[in-house]
C-alpha positions in Angstrom: -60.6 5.0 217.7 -57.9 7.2 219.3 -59.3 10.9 220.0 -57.4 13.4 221.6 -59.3 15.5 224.2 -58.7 18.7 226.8 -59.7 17.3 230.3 -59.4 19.9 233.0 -56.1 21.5 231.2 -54.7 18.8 230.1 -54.2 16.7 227.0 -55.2 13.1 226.9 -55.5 10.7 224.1 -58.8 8.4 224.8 -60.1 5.5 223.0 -63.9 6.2 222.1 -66.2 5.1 219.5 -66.1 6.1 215.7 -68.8 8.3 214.9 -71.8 7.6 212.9 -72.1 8.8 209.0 -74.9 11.8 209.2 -77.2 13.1 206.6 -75.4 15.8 204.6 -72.0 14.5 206.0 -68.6 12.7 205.1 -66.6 10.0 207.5 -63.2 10.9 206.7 -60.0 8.9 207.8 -57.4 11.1 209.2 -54.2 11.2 208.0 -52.7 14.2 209.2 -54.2 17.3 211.7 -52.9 20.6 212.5 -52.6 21.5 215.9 -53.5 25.3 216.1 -50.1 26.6 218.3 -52.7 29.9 219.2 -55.9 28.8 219.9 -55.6 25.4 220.9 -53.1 26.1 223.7 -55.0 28.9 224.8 -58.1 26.5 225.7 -55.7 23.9 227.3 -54.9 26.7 229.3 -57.9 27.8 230.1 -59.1 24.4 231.1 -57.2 24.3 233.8 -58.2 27.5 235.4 -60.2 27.0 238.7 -63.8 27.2 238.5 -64.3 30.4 240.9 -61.5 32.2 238.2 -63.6 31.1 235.6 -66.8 32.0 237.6 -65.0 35.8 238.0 -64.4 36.0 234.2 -68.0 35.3 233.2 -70.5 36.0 236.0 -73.2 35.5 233.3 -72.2 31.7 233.4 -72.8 32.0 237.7 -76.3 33.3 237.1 -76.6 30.2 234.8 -75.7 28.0 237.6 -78.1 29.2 240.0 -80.9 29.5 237.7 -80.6 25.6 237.7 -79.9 24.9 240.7 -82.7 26.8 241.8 -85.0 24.7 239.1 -83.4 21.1 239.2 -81.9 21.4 243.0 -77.8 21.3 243.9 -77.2 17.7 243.5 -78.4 17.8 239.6 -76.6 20.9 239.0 -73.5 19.1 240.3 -73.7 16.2 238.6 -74.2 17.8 235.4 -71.1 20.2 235.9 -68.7 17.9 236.9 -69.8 15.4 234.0 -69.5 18.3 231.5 -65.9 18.9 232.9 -64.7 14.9 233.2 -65.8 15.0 229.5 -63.7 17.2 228.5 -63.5 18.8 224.9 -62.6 17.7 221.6 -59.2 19.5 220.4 -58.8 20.3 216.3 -60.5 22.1 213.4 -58.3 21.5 210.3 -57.3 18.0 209.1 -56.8 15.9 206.1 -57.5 12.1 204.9 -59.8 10.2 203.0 -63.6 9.3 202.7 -64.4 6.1 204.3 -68.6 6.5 203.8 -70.6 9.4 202.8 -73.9 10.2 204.6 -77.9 10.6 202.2 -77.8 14.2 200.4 -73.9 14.3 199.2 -73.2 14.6 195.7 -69.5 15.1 194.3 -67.6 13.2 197.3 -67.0 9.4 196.6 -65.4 7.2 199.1 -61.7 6.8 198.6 -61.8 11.0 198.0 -58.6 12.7 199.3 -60.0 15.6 201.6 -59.3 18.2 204.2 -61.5 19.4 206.5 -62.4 21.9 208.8 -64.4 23.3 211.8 -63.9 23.6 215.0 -67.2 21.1 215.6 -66.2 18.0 213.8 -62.6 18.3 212.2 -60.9 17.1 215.2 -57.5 15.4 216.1 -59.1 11.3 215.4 -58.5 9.2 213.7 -62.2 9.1 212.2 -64.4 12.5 212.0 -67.5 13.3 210.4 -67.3 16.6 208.7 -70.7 18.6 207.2 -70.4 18.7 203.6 -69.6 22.5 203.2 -66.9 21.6 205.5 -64.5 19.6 203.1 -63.5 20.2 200.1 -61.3 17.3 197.3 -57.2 17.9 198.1 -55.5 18.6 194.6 -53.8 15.7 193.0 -50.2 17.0 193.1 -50.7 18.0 196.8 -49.9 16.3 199.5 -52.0 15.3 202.7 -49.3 16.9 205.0 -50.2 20.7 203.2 -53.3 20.1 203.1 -54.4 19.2 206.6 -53.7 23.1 207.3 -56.9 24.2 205.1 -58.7 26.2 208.0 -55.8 28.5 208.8 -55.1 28.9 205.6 -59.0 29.8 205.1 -58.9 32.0 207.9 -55.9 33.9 206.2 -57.0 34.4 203.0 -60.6 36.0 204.2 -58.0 38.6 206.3 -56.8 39.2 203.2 -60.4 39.1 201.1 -61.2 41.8 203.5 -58.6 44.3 202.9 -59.4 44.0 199.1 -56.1 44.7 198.1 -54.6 46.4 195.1 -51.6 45.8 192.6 -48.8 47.9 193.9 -50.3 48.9 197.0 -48.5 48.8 200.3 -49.1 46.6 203.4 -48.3 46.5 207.0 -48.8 42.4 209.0 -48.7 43.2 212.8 -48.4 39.5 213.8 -45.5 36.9 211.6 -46.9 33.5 213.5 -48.2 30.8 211.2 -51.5 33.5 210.2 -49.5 36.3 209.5 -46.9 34.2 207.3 -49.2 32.9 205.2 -51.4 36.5 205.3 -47.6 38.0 203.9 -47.3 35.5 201.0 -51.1 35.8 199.9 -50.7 39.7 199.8 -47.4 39.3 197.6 -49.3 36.9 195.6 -51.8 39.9 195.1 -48.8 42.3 193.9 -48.7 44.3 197.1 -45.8 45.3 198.6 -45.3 43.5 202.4 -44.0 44.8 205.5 -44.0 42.6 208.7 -43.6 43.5 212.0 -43.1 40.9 214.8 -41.6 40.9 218.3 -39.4 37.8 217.0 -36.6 38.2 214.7 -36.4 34.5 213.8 -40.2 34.9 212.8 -38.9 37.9 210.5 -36.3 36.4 209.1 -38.4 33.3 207.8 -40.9 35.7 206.7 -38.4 37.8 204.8 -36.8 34.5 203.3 -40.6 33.5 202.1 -40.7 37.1 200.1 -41.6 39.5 202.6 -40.3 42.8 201.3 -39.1 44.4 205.0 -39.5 43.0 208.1 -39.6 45.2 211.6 -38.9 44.3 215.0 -41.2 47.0 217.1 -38.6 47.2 220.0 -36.0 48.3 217.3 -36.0 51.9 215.8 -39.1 54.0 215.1 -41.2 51.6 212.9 -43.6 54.9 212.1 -40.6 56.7 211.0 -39.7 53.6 209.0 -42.3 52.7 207.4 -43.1 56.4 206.5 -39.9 56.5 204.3 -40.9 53.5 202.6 -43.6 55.0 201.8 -42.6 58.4 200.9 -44.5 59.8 204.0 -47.8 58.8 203.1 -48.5 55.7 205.1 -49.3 52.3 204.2 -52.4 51.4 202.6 -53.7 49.3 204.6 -52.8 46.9 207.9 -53.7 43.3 208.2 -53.6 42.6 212.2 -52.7 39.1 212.9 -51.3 39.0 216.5 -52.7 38.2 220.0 -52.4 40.3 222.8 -54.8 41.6 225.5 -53.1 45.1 224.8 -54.7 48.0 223.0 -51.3 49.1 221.5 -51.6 47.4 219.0 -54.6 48.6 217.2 -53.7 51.7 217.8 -50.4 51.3 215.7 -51.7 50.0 212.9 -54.1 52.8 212.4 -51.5 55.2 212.9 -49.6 53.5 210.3 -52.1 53.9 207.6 -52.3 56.9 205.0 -55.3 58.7 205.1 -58.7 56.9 203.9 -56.4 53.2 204.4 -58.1 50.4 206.3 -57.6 47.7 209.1 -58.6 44.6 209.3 -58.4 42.3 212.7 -57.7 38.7 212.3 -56.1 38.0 215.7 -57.5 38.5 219.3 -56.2 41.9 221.0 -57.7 44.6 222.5 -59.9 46.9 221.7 -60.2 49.8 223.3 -60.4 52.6 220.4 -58.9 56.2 220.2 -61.2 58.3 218.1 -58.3 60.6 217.4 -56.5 57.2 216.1 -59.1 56.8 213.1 -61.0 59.7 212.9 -58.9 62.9 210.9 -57.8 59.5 208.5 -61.0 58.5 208.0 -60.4 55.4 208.4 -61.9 51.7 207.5 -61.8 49.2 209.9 -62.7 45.5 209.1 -63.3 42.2 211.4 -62.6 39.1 209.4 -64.5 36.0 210.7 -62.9 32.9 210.3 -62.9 31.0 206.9 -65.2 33.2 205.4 -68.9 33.6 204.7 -71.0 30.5 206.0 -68.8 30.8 209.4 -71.3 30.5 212.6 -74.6 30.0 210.4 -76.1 27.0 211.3 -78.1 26.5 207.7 -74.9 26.7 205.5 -72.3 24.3 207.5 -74.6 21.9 209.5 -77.4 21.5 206.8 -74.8 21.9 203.9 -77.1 25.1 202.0 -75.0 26.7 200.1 -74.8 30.5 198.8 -75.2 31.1 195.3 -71.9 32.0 193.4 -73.3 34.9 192.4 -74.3 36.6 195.3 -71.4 35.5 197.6 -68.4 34.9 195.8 -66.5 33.5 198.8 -67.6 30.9 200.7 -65.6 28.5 203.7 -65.9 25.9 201.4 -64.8 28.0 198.3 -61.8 29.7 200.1 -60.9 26.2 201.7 -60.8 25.3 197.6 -59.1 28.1 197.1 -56.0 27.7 199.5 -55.2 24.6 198.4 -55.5 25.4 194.8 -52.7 28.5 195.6 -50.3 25.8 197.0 -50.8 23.1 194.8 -49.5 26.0 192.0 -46.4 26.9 194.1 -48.1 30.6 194.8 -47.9 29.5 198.8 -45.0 27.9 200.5 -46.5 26.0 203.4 -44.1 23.3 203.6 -41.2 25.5 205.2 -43.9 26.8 207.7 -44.1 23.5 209.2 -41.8 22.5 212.2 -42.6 19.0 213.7 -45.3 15.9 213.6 -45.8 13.8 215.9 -47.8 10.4 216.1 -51.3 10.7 218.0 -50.2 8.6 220.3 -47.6 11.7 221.5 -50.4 14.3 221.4 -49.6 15.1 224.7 -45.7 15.2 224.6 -46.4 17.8 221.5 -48.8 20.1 223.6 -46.0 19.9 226.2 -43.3 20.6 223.3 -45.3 23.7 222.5 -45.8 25.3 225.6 -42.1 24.6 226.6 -40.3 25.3 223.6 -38.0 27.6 223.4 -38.5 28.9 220.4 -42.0 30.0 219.1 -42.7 27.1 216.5 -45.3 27.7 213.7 -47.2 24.8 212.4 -47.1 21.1 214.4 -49.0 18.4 213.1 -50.2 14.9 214.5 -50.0 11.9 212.3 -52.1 9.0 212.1 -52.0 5.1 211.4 -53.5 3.9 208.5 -54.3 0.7 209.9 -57.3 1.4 211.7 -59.2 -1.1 213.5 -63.2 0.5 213.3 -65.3 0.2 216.4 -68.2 2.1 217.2 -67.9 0.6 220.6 -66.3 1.2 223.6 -66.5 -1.6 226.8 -66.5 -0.2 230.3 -64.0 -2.0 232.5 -65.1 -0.9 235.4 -68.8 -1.8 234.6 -70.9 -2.9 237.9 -71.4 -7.1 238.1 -74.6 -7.7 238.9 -77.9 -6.5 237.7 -80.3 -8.9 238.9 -83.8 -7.6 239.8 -82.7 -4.3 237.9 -84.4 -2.7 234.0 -81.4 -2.7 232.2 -82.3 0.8 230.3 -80.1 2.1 227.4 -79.9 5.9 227.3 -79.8 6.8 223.5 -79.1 10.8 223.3 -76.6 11.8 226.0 -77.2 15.6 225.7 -77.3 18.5 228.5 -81.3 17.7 228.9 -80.1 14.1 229.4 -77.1 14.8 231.8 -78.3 17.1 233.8 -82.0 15.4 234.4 -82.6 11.9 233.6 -79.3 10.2 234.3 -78.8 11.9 237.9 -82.5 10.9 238.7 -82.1 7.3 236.8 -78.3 7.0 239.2 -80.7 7.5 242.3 -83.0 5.0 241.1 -80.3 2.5 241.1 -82.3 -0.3 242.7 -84.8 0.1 239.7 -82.4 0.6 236.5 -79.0 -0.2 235.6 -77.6 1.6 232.5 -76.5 -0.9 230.1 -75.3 1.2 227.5 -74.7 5.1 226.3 -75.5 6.2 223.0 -74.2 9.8 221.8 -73.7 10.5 218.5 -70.0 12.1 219.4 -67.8 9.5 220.3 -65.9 10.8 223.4 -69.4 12.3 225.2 -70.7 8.7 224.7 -67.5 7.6 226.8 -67.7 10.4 229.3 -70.8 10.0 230.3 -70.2 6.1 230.3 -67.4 6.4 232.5 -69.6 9.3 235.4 -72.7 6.9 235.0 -70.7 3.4 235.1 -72.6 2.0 232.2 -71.1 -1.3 230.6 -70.5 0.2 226.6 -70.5 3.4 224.9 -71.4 3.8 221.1 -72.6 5.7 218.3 -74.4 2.4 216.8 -78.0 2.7 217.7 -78.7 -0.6 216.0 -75.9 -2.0 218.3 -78.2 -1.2 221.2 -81.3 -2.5 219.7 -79.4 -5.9 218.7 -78.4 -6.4 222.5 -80.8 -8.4 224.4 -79.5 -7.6 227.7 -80.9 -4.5 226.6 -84.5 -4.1 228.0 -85.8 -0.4 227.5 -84.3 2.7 226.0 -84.5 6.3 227.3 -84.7 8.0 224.0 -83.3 11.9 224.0 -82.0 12.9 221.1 -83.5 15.9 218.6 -87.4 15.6 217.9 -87.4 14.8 214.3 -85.8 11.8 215.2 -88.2 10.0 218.2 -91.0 8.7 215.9 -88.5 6.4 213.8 -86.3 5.6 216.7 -89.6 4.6 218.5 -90.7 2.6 216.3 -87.4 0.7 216.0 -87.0 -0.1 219.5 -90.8 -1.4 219.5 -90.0 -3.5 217.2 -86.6 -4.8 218.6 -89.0 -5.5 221.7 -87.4 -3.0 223.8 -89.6 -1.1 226.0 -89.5 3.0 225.3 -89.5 6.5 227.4 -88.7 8.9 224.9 -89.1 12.8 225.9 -91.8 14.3 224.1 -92.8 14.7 221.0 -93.8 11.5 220.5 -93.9 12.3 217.2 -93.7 16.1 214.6 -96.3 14.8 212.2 -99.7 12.8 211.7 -97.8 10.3 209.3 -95.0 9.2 211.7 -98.1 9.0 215.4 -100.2 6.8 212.4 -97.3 4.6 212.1 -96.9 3.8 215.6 -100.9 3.6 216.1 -100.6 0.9 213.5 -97.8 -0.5 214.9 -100.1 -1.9 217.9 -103.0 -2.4 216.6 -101.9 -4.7 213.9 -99.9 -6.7 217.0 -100.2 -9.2 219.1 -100.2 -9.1 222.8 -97.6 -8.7 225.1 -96.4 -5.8 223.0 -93.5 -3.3 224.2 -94.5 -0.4 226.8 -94.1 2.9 225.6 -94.2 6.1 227.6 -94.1 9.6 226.3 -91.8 11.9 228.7 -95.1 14.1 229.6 -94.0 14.4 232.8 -96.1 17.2 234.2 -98.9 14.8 235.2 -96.4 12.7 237.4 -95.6 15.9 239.2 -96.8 16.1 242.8 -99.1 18.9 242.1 -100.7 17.5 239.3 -101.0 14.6 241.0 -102.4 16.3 244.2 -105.3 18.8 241.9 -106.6 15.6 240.3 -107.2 14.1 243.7 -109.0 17.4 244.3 -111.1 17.5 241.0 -111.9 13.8 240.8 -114.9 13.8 242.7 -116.1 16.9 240.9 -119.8 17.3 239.9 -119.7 19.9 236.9 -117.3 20.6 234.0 -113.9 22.8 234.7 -112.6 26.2 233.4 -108.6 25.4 233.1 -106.6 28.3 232.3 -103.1 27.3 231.7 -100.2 30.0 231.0 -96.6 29.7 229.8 -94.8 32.5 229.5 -91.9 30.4 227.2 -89.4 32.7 227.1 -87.7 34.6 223.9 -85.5 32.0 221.2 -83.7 32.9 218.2 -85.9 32.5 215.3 -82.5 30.2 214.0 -82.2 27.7 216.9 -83.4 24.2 216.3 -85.8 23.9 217.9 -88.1 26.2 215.2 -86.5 24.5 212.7 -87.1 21.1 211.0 -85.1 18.8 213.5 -87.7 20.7 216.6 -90.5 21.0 214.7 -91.5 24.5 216.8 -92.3 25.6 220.3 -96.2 23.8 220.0 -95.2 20.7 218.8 -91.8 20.2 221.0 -92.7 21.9 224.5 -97.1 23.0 224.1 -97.7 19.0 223.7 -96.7 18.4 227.7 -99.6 20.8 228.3 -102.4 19.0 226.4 -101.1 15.8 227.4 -101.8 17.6 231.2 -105.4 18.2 230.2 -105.9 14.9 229.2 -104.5 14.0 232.3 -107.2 16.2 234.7 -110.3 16.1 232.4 -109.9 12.3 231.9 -111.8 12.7 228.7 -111.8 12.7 224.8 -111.0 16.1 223.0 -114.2 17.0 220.6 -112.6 20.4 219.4 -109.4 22.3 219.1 -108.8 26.0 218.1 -106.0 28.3 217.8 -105.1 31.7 217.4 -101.8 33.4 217.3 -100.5 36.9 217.1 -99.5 38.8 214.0 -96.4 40.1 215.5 -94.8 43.5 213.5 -91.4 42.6 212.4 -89.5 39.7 211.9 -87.7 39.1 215.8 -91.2 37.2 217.2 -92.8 34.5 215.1 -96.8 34.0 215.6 -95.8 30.4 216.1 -94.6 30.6 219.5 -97.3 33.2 220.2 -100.8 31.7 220.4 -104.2 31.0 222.6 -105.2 26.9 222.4 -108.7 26.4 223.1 -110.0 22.7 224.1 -113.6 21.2 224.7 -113.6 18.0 226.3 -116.6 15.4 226.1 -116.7 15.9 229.7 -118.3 19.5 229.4 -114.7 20.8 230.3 -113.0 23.5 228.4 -109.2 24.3 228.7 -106.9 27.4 227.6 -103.6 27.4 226.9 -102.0 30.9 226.0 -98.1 30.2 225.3 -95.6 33.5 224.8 -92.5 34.3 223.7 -93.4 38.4 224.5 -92.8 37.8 228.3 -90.7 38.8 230.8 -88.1 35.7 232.6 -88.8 38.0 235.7 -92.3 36.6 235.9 -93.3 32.7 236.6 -92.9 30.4 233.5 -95.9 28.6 234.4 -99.2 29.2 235.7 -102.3 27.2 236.3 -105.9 28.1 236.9 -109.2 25.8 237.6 -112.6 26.8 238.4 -114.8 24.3 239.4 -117.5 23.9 241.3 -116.9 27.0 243.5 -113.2 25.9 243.9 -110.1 28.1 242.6 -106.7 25.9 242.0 -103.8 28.0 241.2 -100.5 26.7 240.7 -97.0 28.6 240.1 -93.9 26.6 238.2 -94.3 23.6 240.0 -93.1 25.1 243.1 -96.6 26.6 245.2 -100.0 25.1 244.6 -103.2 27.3 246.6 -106.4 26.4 246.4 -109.6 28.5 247.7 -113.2 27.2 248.9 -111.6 23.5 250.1 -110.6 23.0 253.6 -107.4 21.6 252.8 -104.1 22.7 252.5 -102.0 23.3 249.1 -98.4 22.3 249.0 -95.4 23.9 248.5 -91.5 23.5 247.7 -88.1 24.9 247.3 -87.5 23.7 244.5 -89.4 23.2 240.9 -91.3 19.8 241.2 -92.1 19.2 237.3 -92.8 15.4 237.8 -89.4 14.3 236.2 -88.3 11.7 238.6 -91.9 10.4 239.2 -92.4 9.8 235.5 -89.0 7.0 235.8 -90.3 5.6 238.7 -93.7 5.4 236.9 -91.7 3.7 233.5 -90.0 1.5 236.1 -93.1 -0.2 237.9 -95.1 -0.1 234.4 -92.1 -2.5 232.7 -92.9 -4.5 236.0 -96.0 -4.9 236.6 -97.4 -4.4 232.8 -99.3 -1.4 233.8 -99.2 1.5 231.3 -98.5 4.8 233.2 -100.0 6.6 230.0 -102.5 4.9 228.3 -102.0 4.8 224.7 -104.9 7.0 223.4 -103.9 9.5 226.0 -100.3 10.0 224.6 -101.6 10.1 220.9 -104.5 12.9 221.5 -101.7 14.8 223.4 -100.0 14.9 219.7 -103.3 15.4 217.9 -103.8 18.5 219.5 -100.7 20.0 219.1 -100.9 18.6 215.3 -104.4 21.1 214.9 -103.0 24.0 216.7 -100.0 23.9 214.6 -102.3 24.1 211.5 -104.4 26.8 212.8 -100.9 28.9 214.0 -99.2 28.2 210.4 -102.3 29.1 208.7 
């Protein structure tokens, strides 16, 4: 399908796979999108500013940079920057068309639905998007597609206006008349106010003025204060809706000055910010940030995982202003149609960017247009795909995230005369493509099943969210493809069963799989079990992991990560396994009743293990730390011996005549484990046996009872 993506500041139209229907989602078939004339060509624009400018503007970001590259080494870093920039980024957030599938968990949208959508995630300018539930909403009957595909600004509008609560008969001041503060002007008139627009442009005036604006203002003409106290006999308007963008100050600090005392303000736009007490303070008065469409904006619960907010608790939704909008134009309360000054076919996506930015005059709404005859293809075919493979693993990388393109695929590129990657799998379209093209893989899709039908196919790296390995596991196993998946193995004791069953109920010559605990391939780990092999007593092994503080709300406490135990502790049990060679006889767990709600006990805990060997193991894992201090440190005591290890980077070691090892940069075992994966598929040689990688998950499985009570 056609997409239309920002690539280093400019606009290209790319051919890239048709996403996959998702749980809780819609696959909608665009008809028309609405090319945002604001925001979209301010990130064009900012695409193409150099890196250093960029690196000046957000110094946080450089500190980033080098964090990583002092962790995964320049070449890594590299790889993973310039394949983030080649990729480019999806442009769009509001469009219309109709259902083509709907994902498990939608009720009230059939296919054949007219919809429009929005968000700035998934409502792009393609022909084919997949759009969360709370995200679309049905498009009246006596509306048409054209209208409708502007639903987001429109959303965004009407919150501005939800905001400023207004009143019959009360007075209002728009400091902005593009496409937001037209439709802002007709939704107060529709609420009985009085309007009074103010705009650098006169055309944008005059159309505003023709559309039932009351007055309109040019600010470079006259004393607007003076004005607009006479029309309203010297008090002052009640209230200012600000929809312009500037970097300036000024204009903040106008529209407070325009209001009467106790009136309000409420931003929509982008401008600056720099407050005058004296400006708000003898006024008293209220001043209001409107985000976006409305409640549900920026929380990942209500528009990824479609929960909704009861009616009567939250009136006004996104999905229920969305509604809302179109409802107001389908009953002739909004004229939209006269807002709108050109479409053009995808195809000239480019020339219309370039329209916009050149124009002459300031045009409002631009839309793209799409053909109906649509030929679907979740695949994409790499032209410039490498011959010969012979002697190479022909490895499919299904999850093509920042874990995956900034670790495995640099490390799998230098291990070209092992692996060759047949195939990308992303479940966006045009990363799938991106990451294609950097890694010269033959084909790109959003088909899993595609990948497991292709018998060139031989093993699949498997990266995507936890709560999806165990199934994905199990369905490469069983399409004969060998597996790596990064850890978990699996977020539950039903899903590790299934696999366990999987081969023992099989015959030989069964798949390899290989959990991605890659701490044991590390050279330290590797170099303390040579130490403690010959050992004659039990060890003490102290093992600390000072995690680092996560939103309570990310993912990865949530359902689709399963928590901090399950999704990161598991590479440390697998890494007593590893050392103590032995069967786990007991597991305990305590956690930490922290005050408040910003820690959670789950991601604070001690792990005890006793080993059949005698051996007894500790992890403590913390969220309460300091990123100032080492993220990982290990301790052994045994037999008059002290190991200690520090984040993979420094291993000493007291009472042996022999010297530790040190490096520059973190050595966590990454690139061994492929090279392990590699010669396993070759000679048949597990790298992890079996039971190995299922107690890893065992123990994680207890101590996730004994933290959650």
């Amino acid at each position: 399908m056609k997409q239309v993506l920002i690539v280093r500041g400019k606009v290209v139209v790319e051919q890239v796979p048709e996403p996959q229907v998702m749980p809780n989602n819609v696959l909608v078939q665009v008809k028309y999108s609405c090319i945002s004339t604001g925001t979209e060509l301010n990130s064009v624009k900012a695409g193409g500013v150099p890196l250093w400018q960029q690196a000046i503007r957000q110094p946080q970001n450089v500190k980033k940079i080098f964090h990583q590259i002092s962790s995964n080494g320049l070449g890594r870093t590299y790889s993973k920057i310039s394949g983030n920039l080649a990729s480019g980024s999806p442009a769009g957030y509001s469009a219309a068309g109709v259902v083509i599938e709907v994902g498990d968990g939608i009720k009230g949208i059939q296919i054949g639905d007219r919809v429009a959508c929005a968000g700035a995630q998934c409502a792009y300018h393609a022909e084919i998007i997949c759009v969360p539930k709370n995200l679309v909403v049905r498009i009246p009957v006596k509306l048409d597609d054209k209208v409708a595909s502007t639903v987001t600004l429109g959303s965004i509008a009407l919150q501005g206006v939800r905001r400023a609560q207004p009143t019959i008969g009360e007075v209002f001041v728009v400091i902005g008349l593009g496409v937001l503060g037209q439709l802002v002007t007709q939704l107060l008139k529709a609420n009985g106010c009085r309007v009074i627009g103010m705009d650098l442009d006169q055309e944008r005036i005059d159309l505003a003025v023709s559309l039932g604006m009351d007055k309109g203002l040019c600010p470079h003409v006259g004393d607007n204060y003076e004005r607009v106290s006479k029309l309203t006999d010297g008090y002052g308007v009640d209230g200012v809706i600000v929809t312009a963008a500037t970097s300036s100050s000024e204009v903040i600090s106008t529209a407070f000055n325009m209001c009467r005392k106790k009136g309000r303000v409420v931003l929509v736009g982008d401008v600056g910010l720099n407050i005058n007490r004296s400006d708000i303070y003898q006024k008293e008065i209220d001043f209001f940030i409107s985000t976006s469409y409305g409640p549900g904006r920026y929380d990942r619960d209500y528009e990824e995982y479609g929960l909704d907010y009861p009616i009567a608790y939250v009136r006004w939704t996104e999905n229920r202003n969305m509604g809302e909008y179109l409802r107001l134009i389908a009953d002739s309360k909004l004229n939209v149609k006269s807002l709108i000054t050109k479409t053009y076919p995808i195809e000239q996506a480019h020339e219309a960017y370039a329209d916009l930015k050149g124009a002459s005059f300031n045009p409002l709404l631009v839309l793209l247009s799409y053909s109906q005859k649509l030929q679907r293809n979740k695949c994409v075919l790499n032209p410039r795909t490498i011959g010969t493979t012979k002697n190479k693993i022909r490895l499919a990388i299904i999850g093509a995230g920042e874990f995956a393109k900034g670790m495995h695929l640099p490390n799998i590129k230098t291990l070209s005369n092992d692996f060759h990657i047949q195939s990308i799998v992303s479940r966006s379209g045009s990363n799938a493509k991106a990451v294609m093209d950097q890694f010269k893989a033959n084909y790109a899709t959003t088909d899993y099943f595609q990948v497991l039908n292709d018998k060139d196919v031989e093993a699949v790296l498997i990266s995507t969210r936890h709560t999806l390995h165990a199934k994905m596991v199990l369905q490469a196993l069983k399409a004969g493809k060998h597996v790596l998946v990064e850890k978990p193995l699996a977020i539950n004791s039903v899903e590790l069963n299934e696999i366990v069953k999987f081969y023992n109920n099989s015959g030989a010559g069964l798949p390899l799989l290989l959990t991605g605990f890659n701490r044991r391939f590390s050279p330290y780990a590797i170099r303390i079990k040579e130490v403690v092999e010959g050992r004659t007593n039990p060890m003490i092994i102290n093992y600390r992991m000072n995690a680092g503080y996560i939103p309570l709300d990310h993912w990865v406490h949530g359902s689709e990560g399963a928590g901090r135990n399950i999704g990161e502790a598991c590479h440390i049990y697998d890494l007593f396994t590893y050392l103590t060679n032995s069967r786990v006889i007991k597991v305990s767990a305590h956690s930490i009743n922290p005050k408040g709600s910003y820690y959670s006990s789950t991601d604070n805990f001690v792990a005890t293990m006793s080993f059949d060997d005698g051996s007894i193991a500790t992890l403590t894992y913390t969220a309460l730390g300091n990123k100032a201090h080492p993220k990982e440190q290990l301790e052994i005591y045994v037999d008059g011996h002290v190991l200690s290890m520090t984040d993979y980077q420094q291993l000493d070691m007291v009472g042996i005549d022999t010297k530790g090892l040190k490096s520059r940069k973190q050595e966590k075992g990454q690139f061994e484990e492929l090279k392990e994966f590699s010669s396993g598929i070759k000679k048949g040689e597990w790298p992890i046996p079996l039971w190995q990688q299922i107690q890893a998950m065992e123990m994680a499985f207890v101590v996730d009872k004994e933290i959650n009570g």
